[in-house]
N, C-alpha and C positions, 0 to 999 in steps of 0.2 A: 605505223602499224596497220597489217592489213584484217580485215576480217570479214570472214566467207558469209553467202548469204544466209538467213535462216533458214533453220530447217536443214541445211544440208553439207555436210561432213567435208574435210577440206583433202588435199590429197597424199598421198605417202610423204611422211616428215614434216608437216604442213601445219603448224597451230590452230586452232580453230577457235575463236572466241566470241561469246555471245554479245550481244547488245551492250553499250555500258551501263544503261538501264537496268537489265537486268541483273548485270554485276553487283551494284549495290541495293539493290533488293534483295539477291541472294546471300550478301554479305551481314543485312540486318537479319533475316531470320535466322543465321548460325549464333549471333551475338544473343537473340532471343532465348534463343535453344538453351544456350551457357546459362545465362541466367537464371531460368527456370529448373534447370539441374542441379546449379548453387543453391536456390533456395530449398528445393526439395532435400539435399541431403541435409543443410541448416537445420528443418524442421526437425529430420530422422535425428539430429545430433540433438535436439531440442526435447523430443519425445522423449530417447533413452534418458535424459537428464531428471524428466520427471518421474522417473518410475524407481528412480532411487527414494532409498527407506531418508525420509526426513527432510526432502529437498521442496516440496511442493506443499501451498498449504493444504490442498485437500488430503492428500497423503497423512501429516499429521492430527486432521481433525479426526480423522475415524481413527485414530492411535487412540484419542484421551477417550470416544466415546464407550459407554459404559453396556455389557452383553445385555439385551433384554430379559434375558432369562436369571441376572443377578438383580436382587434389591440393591439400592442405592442408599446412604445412609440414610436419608427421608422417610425409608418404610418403616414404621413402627413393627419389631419384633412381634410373632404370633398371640404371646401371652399377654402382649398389651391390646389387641385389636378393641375397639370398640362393642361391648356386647351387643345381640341382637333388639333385644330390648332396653332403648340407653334410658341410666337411671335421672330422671328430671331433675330441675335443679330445687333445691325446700324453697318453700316463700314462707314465712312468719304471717301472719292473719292478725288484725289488730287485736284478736283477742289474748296474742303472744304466744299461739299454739303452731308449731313451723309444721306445712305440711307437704309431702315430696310429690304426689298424684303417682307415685309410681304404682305400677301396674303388673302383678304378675301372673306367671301363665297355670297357677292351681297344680303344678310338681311340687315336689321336697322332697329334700334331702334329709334322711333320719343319722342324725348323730351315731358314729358308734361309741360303743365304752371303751374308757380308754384300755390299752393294751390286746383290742377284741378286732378281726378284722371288720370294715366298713361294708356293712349290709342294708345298705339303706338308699342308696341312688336313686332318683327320678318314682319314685314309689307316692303311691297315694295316699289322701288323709284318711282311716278305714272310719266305720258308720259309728256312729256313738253308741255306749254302752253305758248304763249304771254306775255310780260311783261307788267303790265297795267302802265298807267301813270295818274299821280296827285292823290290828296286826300291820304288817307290814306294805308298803305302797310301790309298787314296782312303775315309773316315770321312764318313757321315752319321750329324746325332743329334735321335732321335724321343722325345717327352714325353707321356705317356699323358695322356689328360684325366680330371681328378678326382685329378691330384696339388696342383694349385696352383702348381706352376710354370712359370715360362716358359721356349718354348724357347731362343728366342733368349739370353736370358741364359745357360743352360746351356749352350748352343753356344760362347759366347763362354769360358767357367768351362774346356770338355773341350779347345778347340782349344789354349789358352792353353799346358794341363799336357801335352798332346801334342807340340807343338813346343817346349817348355822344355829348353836343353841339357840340363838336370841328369835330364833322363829318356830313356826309350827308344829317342830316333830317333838320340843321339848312339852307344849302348852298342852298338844293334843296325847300325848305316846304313842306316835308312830313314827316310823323307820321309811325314808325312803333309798330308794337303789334306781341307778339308770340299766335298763336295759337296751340294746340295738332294734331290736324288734317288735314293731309294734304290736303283734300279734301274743306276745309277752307282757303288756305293759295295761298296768289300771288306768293312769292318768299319762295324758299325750302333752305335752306343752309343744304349743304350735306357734311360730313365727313368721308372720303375712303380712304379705302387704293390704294397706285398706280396703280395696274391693274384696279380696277374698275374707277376710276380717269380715267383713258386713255381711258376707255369703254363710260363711259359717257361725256365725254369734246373728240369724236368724232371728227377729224378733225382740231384738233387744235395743235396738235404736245406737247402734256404736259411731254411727254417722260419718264413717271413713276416717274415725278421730280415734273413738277409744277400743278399748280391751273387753272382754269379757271371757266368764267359764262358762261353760257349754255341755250336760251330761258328762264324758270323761275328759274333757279337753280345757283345758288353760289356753285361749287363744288370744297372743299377744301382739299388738298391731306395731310391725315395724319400724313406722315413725314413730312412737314413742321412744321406744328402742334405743334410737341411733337420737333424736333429735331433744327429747323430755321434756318435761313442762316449767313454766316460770315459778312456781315452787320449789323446785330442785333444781341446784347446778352441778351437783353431780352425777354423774353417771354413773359407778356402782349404787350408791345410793337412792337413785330413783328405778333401777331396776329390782333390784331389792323389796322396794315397795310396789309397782308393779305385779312380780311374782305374787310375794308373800298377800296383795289384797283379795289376786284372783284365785288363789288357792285358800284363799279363806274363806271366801262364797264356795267354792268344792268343796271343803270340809264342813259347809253346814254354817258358820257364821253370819249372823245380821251382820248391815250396815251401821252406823254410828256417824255419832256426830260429837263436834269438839266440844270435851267437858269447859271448854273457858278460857278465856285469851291468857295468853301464853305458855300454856300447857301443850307436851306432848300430841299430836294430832294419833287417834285411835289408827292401827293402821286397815280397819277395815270402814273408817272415813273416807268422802272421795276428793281425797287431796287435791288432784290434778285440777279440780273446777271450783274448790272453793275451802281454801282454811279455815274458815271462820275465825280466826284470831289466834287459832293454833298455830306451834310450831311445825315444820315438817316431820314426821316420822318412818323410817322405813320399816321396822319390828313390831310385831303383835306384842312380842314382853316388855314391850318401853312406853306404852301410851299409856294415860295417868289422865 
């Protein structure tokens, strides 16, 4: 085999061939060349494969994840949120009096009557006035917010022990009636928390514990309410006494003390700190 020199071209019909050197040098970079062509279109076959619905795990993981903009079952629905002010937990005090420290923010809610619409929202405690006497007693009753209870049940709980023969309206002869509007109303029975309780029974030493009346106002401290005292284990029953004590100091009633161990406790006795050997009573017409 002949072949012409480099660089320069051979003559009509005449083969010209390079170096063999050359030769298989230029033989490995075509073999390169293939190579890199097979993989490049592998990849391309590779790519499309991932971009099918369900083939790659990233493709599925963003399938199960969940829109930010949906709650998840973990969100507690709106009307369970946590209130603004959460209610503390009671602690019992060695004295056996549970008390919750809750705290609220001096709003209330005024009860409507039943069947009457609800006029009463976010409204104020109005300024004390005179307790009138004789005829008829016209009673609204406001629940502070950030006790946790409601008015309406409360309304239903005061009006209940207000018109019950066994109490005041028979002993004294008066009539009461709820009305929605404070602005209507001779006696307010109020439902507070302790601090407001101490704000409003002013001078009486209620000491974030008890109750007091107050010129037109029956103001009854929450925790008793919901939690009562080691005298009573029940709760209609010791609300009942409750009401009926503090509306016996508004109608003018002394205090008392227990005529004698085992007897009826007076109910304008102060049951909740000391029986004296008395039984519990919730009725002004049952103490003996």
């Amino acid at each position: 085999m002949r072949s012409a020199r480099p660089g320069r071209p051979g003559g009509s019909g005449e083969l010209v061939l390079a170096e063999p050197w050359k030769l298989v040098r230029g033989a490995g970079v075509a073999v390169a060349a293939l190579l890199v062509l097979s993989a490049a279109l592998h990849g391309c076959a590779a790519d499309d494969a991932s971009a099918a619905p369900g083939s790659a795990p990233g493709a599925a993981a963003r399938a199960t994840l969940a829109p930010t903009h949906e709650p998840t079952q973990a969100v507690a629905p709106a009307a369970e949120l946590t209130p603004t002010v959460p209610t503390p937990v009671p602690s019992p005090a060695s004295d056996g009096i549970t008390r919750s420290h809750a705290v609220g923010d001096g709003t209330f809610t005024f009860a409507p009557v039943p069947g009457e619409a609800d006029q009463g929202q976010g409204a104020a405690v109005p300024s004390p006035s005179p307790a009138p006497v004789g005829g008829e007693r016209t009673v609204a009753v406001a629940v502070e917010h950030g006790t946790g209870l409601d008015a309406a049940e409360v309304a239903r709980a005061t009006t209940s022990v207000l018109t019950d023969p066994r109490g005041w309206s028979v002993i004294d002869g008066v009539a009461f009636r709820q009305v929605a509007d404070q602005d209507d109303a001779d006696l307010l029975v109020v439902l507070a928390t302790p601090n407001t309780v101490d704000e409003l029974c002013a001078g009486q030493d209620t000491q974030g514990t008890w109750s007091c009346a107050s010129a037109n106002r029956l103001v009854l401290n929450a925790d008793r309410w919901r939690h009562l005292v080691p005298a009573f284990t029940d709760a209609a029953t010791y609300r009942a006494y409750l009401i009926n004590h503090e509306l016996g100091t508004w109608l003018g009633h002394p205090v008392e003390t227990c005529p004698g161990p085992g007897r009826s406790a007076p109910v304008m006795q102060a049951q909740a700190v000391d029986l004296g050997g008395c039984v519990a009573n919730a009725w002004p017409g049952s103490g003996s």
